[in-house]
PALUM-11838 format. One record per residue (C-alpha): residue number from 1; x, y, z. Coordinates in nm, 4 decimals. Layout:
<pts>
+-----+----------+----------+----------+
|  nr |       c1 |       c2 |       c3 |
+-----+----------+----------+----------+
| NUM |        X |        Y |        Z |
...
+-----+----------+----------+----------+
</pts>
This chain:
<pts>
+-----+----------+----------+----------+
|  nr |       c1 |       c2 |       c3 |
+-----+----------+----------+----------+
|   1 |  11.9073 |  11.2128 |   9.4791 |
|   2 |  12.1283 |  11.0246 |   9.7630 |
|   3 |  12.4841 |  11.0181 |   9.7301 |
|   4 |  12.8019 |  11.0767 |   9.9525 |
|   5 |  13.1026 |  11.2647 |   9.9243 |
|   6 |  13.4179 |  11.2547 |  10.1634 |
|   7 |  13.7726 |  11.5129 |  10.0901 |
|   8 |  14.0829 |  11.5187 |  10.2530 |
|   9 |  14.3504 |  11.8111 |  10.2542 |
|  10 |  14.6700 |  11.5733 |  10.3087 |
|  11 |  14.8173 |  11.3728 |  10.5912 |
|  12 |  15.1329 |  11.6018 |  10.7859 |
|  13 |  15.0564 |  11.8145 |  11.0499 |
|  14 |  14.7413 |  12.0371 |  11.1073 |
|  15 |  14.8145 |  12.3863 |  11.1959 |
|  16 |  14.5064 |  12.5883 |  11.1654 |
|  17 |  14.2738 |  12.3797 |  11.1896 |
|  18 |  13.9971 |  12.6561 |  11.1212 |
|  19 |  14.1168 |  12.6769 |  10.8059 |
|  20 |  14.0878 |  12.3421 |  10.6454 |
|  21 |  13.7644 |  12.3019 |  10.8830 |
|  22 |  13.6251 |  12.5505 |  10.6533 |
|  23 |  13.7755 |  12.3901 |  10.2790 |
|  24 |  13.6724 |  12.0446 |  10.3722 |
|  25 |  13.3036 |  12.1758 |  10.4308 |
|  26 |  13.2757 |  12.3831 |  10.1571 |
|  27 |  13.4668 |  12.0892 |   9.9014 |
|  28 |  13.1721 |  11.8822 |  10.0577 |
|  29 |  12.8753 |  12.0911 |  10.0221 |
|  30 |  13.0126 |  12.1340 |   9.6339 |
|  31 |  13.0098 |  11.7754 |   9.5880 |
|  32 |  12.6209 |  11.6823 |   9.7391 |
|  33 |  12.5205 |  12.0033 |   9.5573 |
|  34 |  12.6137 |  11.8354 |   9.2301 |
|  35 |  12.4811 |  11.5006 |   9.3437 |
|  36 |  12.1488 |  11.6824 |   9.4835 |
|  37 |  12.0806 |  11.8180 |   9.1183 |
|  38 |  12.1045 |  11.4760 |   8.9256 |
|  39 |  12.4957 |  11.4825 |   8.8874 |
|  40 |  12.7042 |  11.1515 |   8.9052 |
|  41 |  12.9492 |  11.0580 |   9.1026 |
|  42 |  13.1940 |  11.2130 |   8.8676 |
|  43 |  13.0766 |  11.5248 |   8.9100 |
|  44 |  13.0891 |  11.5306 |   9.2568 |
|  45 |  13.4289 |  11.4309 |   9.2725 |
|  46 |  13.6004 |  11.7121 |   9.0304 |
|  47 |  13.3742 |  11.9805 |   9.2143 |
|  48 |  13.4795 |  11.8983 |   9.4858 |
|  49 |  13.8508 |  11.8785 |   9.3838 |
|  50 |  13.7899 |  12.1566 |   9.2651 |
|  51 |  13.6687 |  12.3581 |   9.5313 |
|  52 |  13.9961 |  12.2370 |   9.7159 |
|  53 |  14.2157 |  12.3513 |   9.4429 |
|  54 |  14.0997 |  12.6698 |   9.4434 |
|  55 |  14.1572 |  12.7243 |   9.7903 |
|  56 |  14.5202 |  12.9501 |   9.8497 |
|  57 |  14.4884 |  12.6793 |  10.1774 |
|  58 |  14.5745 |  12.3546 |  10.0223 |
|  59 |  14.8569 |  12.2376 |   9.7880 |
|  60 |  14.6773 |  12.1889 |   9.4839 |
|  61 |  14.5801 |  12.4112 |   9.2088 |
|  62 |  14.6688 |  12.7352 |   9.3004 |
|  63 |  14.8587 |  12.7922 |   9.6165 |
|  64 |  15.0362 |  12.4897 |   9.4833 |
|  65 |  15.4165 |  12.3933 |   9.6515 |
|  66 |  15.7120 |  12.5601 |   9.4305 |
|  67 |  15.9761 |  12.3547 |   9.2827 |
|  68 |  16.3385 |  12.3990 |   9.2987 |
|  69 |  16.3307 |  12.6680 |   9.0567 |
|  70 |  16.0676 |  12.8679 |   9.1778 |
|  71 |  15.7202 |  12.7429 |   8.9567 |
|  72 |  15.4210 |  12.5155 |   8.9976 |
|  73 |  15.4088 |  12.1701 |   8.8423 |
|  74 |  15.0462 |  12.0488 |   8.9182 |
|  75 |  14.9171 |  11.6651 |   8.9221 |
|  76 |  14.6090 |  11.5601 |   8.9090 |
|  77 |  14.4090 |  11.1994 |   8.8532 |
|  78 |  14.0511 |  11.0609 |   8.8917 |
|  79 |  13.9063 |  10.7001 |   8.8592 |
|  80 |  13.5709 |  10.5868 |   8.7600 |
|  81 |  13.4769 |  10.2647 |   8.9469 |
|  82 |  13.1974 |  10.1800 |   8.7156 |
|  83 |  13.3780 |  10.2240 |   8.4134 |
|  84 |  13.7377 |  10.1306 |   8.5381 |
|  85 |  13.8798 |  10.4128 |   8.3341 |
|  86 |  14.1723 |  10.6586 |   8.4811 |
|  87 |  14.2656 |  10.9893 |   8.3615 |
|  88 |  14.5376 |  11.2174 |   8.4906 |
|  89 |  14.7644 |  11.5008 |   8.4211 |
|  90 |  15.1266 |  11.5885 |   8.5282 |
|  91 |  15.3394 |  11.8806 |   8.5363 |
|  92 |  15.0502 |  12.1482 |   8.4337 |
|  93 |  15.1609 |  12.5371 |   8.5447 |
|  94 |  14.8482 |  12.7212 |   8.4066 |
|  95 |  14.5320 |  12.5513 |   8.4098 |
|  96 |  14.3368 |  12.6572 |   8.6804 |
|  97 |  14.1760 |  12.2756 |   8.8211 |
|  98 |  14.4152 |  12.0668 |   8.6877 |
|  99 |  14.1766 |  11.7917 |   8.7984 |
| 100 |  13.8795 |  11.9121 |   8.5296 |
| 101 |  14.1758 |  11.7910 |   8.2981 |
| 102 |  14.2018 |  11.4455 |   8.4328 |
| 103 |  13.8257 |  11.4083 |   8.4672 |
| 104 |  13.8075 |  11.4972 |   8.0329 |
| 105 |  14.0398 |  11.2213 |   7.9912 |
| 106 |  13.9246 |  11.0098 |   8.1832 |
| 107 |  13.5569 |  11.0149 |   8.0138 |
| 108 |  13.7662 |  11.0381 |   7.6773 |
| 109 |  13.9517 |  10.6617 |   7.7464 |
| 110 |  13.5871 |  10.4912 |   7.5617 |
| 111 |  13.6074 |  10.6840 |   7.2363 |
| 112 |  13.9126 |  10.6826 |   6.9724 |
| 113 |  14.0637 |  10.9176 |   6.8172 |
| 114 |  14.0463 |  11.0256 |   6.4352 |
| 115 |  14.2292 |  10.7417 |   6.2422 |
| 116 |  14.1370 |  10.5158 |   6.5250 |
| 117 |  14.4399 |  10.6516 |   6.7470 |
| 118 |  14.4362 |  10.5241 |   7.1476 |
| 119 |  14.3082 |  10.8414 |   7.2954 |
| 120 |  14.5949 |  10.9345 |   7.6545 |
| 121 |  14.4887 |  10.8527 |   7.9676 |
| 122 |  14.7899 |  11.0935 |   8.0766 |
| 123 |  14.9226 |  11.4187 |   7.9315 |
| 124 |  15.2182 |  11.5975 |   8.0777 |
| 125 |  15.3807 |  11.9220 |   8.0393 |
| 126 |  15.3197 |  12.1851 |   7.8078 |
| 127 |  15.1477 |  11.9313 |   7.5559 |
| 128 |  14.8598 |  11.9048 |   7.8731 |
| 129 |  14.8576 |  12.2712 |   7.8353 |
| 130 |  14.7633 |  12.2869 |   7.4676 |
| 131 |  14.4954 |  11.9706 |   7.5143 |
| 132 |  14.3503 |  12.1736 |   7.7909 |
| 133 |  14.2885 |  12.4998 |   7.6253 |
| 134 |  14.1726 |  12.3068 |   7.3071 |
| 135 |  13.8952 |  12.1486 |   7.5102 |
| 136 |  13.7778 |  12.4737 |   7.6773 |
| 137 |  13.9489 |  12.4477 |   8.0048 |
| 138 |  13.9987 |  12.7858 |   8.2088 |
| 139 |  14.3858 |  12.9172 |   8.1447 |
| 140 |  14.5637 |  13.0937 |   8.3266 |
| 141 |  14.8925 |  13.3215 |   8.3427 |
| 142 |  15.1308 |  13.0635 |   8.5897 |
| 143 |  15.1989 |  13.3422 |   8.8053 |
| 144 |  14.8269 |  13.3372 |   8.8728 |
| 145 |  14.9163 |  12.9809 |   9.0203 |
| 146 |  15.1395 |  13.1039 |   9.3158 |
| 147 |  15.0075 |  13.2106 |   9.6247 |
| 148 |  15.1639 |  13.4236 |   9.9054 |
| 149 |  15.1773 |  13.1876 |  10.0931 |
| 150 |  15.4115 |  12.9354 |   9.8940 |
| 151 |  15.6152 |  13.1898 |   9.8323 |
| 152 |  15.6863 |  13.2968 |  10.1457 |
| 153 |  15.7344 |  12.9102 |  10.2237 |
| 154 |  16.0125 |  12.8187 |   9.9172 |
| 155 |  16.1886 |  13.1157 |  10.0485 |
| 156 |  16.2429 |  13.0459 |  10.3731 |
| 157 |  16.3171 |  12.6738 |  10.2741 |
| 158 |  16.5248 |  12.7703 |  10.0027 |
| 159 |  16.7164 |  13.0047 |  10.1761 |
| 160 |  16.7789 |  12.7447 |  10.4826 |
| 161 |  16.8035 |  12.4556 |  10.2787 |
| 162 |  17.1536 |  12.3254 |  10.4266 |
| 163 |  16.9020 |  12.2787 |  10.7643 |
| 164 |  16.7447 |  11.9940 |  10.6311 |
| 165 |  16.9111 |  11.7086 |  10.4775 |
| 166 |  16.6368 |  11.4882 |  10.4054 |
| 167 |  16.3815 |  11.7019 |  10.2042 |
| 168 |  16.0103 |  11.5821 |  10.2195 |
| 169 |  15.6568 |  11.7184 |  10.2217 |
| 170 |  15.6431 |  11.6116 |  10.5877 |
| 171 |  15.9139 |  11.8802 |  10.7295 |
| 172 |  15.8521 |  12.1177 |  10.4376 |
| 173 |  15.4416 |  12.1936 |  10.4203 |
| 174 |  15.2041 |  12.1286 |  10.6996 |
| 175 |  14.9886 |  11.8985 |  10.4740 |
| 176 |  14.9874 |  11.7452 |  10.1075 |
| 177 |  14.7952 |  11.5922 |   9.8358 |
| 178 |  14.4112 |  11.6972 |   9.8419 |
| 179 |  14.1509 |  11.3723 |   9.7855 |
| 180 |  13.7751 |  11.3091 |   9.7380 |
| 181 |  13.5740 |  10.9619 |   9.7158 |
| 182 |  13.1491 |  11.0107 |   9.6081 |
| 183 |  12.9462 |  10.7456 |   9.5364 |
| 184 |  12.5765 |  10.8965 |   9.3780 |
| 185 |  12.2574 |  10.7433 |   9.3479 |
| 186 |  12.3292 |  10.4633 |   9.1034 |
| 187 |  12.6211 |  10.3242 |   9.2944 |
| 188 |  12.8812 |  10.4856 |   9.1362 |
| 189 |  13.1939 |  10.4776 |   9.3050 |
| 190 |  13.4766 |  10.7657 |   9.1834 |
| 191 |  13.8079 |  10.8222 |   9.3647 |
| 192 |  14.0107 |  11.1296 |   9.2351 |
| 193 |  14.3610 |  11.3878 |   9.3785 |
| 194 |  14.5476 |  11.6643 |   9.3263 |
| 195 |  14.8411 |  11.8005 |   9.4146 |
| 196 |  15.1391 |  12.0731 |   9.3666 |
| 197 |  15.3709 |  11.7976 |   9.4860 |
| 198 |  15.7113 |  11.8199 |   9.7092 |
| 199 |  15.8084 |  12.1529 |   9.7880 |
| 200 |  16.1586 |  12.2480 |   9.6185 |
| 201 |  16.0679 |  11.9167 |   9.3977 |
| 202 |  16.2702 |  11.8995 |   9.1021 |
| 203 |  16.1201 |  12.0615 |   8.8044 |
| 204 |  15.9490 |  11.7316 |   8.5961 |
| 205 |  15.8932 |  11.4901 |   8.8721 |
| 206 |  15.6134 |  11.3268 |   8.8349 |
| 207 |  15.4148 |  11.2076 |   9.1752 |
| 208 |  15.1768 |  10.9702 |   9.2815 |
| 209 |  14.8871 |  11.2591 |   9.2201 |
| 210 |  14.8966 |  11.1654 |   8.8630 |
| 211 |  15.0063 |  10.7970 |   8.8882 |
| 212 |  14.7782 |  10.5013 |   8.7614 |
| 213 |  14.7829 |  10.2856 |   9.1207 |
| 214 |  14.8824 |  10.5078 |   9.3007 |
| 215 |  14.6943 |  10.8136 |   9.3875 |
| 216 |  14.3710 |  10.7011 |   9.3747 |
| 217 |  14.1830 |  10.3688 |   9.2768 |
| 218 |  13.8048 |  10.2800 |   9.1991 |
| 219 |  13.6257 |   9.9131 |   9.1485 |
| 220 |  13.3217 |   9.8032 |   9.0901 |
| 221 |  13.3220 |   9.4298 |   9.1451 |
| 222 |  12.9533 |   9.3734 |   8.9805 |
| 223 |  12.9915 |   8.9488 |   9.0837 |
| 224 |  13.0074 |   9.0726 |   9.4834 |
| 225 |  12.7827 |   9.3877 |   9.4454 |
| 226 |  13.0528 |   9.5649 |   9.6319 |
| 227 |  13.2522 |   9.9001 |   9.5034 |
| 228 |  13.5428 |  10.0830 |   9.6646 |
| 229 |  13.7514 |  10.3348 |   9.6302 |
| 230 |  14.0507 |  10.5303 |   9.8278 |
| 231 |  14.2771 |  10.8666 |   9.7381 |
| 232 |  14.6053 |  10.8770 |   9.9035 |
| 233 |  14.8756 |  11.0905 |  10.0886 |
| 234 |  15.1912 |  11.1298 |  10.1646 |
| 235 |  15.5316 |  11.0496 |  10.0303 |
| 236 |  15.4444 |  10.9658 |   9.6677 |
| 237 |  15.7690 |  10.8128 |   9.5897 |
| 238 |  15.6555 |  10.5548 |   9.8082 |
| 239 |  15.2793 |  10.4977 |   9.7195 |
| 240 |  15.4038 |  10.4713 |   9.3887 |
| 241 |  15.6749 |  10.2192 |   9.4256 |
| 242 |  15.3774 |  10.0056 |   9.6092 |
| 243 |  15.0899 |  10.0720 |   9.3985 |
| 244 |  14.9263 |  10.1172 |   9.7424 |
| 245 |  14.5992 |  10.2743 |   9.5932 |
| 246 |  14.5176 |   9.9805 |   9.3761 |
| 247 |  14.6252 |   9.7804 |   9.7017 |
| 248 |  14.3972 |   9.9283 |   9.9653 |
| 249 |  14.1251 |   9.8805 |   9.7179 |
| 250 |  14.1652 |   9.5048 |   9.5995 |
| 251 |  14.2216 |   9.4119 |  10.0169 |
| 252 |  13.9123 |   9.6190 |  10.0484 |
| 253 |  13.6727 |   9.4839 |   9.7884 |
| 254 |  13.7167 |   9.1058 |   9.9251 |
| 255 |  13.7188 |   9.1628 |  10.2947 |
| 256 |  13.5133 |   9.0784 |  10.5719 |
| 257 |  13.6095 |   9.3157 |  10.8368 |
| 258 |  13.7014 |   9.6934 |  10.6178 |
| 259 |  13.8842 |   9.8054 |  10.9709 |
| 260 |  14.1134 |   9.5012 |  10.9427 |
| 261 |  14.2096 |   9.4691 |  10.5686 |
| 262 |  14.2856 |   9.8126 |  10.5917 |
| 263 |  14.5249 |   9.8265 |  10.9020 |
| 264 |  14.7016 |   9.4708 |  10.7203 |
| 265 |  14.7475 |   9.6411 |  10.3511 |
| 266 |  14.9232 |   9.9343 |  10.5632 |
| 267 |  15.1546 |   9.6728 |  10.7519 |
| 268 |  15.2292 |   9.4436 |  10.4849 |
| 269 |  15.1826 |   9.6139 |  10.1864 |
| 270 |  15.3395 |   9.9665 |  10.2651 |
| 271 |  15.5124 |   9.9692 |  10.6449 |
| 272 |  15.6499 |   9.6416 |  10.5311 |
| 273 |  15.7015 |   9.6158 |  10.1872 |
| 274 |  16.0341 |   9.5154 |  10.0930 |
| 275 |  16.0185 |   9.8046 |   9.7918 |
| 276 |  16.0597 |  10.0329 |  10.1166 |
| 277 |  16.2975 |   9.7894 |  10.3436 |
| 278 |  16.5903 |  10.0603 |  10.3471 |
| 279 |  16.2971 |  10.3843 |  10.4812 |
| 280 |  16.3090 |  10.4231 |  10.8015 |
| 281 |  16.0039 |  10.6214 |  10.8407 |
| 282 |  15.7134 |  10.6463 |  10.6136 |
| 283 |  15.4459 |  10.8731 |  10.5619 |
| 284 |  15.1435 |  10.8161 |  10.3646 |
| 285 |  14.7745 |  10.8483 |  10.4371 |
| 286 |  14.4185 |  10.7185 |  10.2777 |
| 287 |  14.0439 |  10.8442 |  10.2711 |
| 288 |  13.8496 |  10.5307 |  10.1071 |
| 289 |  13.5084 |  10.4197 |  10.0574 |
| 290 |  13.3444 |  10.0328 |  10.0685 |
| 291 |  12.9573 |  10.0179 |   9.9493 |
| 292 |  12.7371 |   9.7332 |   9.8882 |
| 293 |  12.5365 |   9.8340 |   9.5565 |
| 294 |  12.2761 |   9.6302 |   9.7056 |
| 295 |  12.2142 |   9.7123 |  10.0546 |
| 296 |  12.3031 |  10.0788 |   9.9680 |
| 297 |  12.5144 |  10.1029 |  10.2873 |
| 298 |  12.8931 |  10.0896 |  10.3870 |
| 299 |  13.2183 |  10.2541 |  10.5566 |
| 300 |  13.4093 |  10.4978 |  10.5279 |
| 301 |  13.7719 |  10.4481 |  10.6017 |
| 302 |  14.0925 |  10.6793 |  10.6338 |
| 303 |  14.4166 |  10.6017 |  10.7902 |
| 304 |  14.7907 |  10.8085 |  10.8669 |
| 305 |  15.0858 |  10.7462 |  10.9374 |
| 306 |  15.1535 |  11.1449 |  10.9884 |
| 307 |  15.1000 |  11.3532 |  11.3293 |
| 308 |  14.7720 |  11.4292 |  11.1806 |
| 309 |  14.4864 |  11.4189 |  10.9011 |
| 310 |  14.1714 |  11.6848 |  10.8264 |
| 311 |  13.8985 |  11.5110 |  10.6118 |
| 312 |  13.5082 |  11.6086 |  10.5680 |
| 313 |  13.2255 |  11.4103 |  10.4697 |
| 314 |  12.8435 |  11.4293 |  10.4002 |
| 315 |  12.5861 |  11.2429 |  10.2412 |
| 316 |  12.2698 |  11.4138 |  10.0532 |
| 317 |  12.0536 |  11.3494 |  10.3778 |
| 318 |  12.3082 |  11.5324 |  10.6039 |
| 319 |  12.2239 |  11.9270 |  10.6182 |
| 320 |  12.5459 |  12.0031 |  10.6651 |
| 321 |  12.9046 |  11.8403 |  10.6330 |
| 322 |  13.0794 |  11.6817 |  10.8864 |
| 323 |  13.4678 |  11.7664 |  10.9946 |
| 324 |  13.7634 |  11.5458 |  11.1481 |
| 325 |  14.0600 |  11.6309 |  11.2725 |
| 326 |  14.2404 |  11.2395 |  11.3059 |
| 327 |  14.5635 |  11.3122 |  11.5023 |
| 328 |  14.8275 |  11.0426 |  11.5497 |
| 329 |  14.8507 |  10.9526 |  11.9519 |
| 330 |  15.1005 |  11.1366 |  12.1387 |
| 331 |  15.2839 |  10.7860 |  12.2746 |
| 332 |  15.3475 |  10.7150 |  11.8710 |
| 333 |  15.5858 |  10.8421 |  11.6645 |
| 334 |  15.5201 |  11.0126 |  11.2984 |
| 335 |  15.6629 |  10.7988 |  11.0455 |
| 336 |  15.7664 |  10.4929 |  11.1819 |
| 337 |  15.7565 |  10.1639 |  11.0751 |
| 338 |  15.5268 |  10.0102 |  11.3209 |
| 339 |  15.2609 |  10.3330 |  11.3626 |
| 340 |  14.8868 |  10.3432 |  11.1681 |
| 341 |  14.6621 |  10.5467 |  11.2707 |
| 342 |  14.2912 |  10.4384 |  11.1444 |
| 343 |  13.9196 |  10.5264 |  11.2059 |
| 344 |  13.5827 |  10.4294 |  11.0380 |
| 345 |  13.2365 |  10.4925 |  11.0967 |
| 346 |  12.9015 |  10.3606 |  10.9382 |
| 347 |  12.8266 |  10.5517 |  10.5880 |
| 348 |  12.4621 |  10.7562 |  10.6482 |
| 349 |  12.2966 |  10.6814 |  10.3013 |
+-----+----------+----------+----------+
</pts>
């Protein structure tokens, strides 16, 4: 069955590439294996996620950043274009894919409750816990959750915190929020992240990883036969205050030229939003799809503001998945105001 899947492990800087070579391939082969054997877009989408999460590499799932005190708080969301319904999860230390989580509620938003109660679109905490091990989720210990590798990392930020004044995923991990974006074989469109957050975060924040507008966005306008659908990056305080996923996706879904309305939603909408007149430099980053239903074709888009960005893609008539390393030019400065970075290329279908 056709279909296409495209992941992201964060905007920040690349420093093996190898390494998240090798996760975005695998995260893609996941995702066109379940579209291959009659899965939906949905499906893709968490596998993939999924496949990310599990990797010690990324920040997400396990291997996730440590908070202040030491633990992981895990986000997660995921958007169904075709159905417009969002489900996400904040603040989870033991379930395993924390975006399997957000994909049940999600799917859960067009049935009620008992007693005709609104069933959540987002559960938090230890309650997320519970909800997760009552629907079958895999559970783990949360010491299960930490890698080596963020330990080592909160230590030696921890232990030279008075270094760094301004605390933020850019200085503290090499790269941040993991993404995906699939569209299968009926036209599906389904954006979905996850994330461990800021390292040395306070314990409870809640980022844009689990944020309706903010870490990822679907739509399926059925009047233009035209879907899209983006997963961000970067500094979620700021994505959040902007709603930039919703953003890039409403610019995208009535454009003309994708290359354009992208590069404008970053200037005017994030770079120059007066929400963010007082921040000096600003991270973020985007991996976002635009299909015609009707022609069955499109673009895929993704964009930085960072030093650099890894992403993979393939469709179901690709034998294997293809890798990028986007890196910010070295006359441009990471983080400020006036720098985008942004490629595209034609989707293969």
């Amino acid at each position: 069955m056709p279909g296409f899947v495209a992941v992201h492990t964060g905007a920040g800087n690349c420093i093996d590439e190898t390494l998240y070579k090798n996760v975005c391939k695998e995260a893609c082969s996941q995702g066109v294996n379940a579209l291959k054997n009659g899965g939906s877009a949905l499906d893709a989408c968490e596998l993939a996620i999924m496949t990310l999460e599990n990797s010690c590499a990324t920040n997400a799932g396990i291997g996730s950043n440590l908070t202040w005190n030491g633990q992981v708080e895990c986000d997660a969301c995921i958007m169904d274009g075709s159905t417009l319904q969002f489900g996400a999860c904040s603040n989870v230390s033991d379930v395993k894919n924390p975006i399997s989580l957000a994909r049940h509620l999600c799917e859960r938003q067009s049935k009620l409750l008992s007693f005709g109660r609104i069933p959540p679109m987002v559960l938090a905490g230890k309650g997320a816990s519970a909800y997760a091990k009552e629907i079958g989720l895999q559970i783990v210990p949360t010491e299960h959750m930490i890698s080596a590798k963020a330990v080592k990392s909160y230590e030696h930020y921890r232990r030279n915190i008075a270094k760094y004044e301004e605390i933020n995923q850019m200085k503290l991990s090499p790269l941040d929020t993991v993404g995906a974006v699939c569209v299968d074989a009926e036209g599906s469109i389904v954006a979905g992240c996850s994330s461990g957050g800021l390292l040395l975060k306070v314990s409870g924040r809640v980022g844009q990883a689990s944020t309706y507008g903010a870490g990822c966005w679907a739509l399926t306008d059925e009047s233009t036969c035209m879907s899209a659908a983006t997963c961000t990056t970067g500094n979620g305080e700021y994505l959040m205050k902007t709603l930039f996923a919703k953003e890039l996706v409403d610019d995208l879904i009535t454009c003309n030229c994708p290359i354009t309305s992208q590069h404008q939603t970053y200037k005017r909408k994030l770079l120059e939003s007066p929400f963010l007149a007082k921040q000096s430099e600003i991270h973020a980053g985007s991996l976002s799809i635009i299909y015609n239903t009707t022609t069955a074709d499109g673009d895929l888009l993704w964009a930085h503001t960072t030093n650099s960005m890894c992403l993979g893609f393939q469709s179901t008539k690709q034998k294997k998945p293809k890798f990028v390393l986007s890196k910010l030019p070295p006359n441009l400065s990471c983080g400020v105001k006036t720098v985008v970075s942004g490629h595209h290329f034609k989707l293969t279908y």
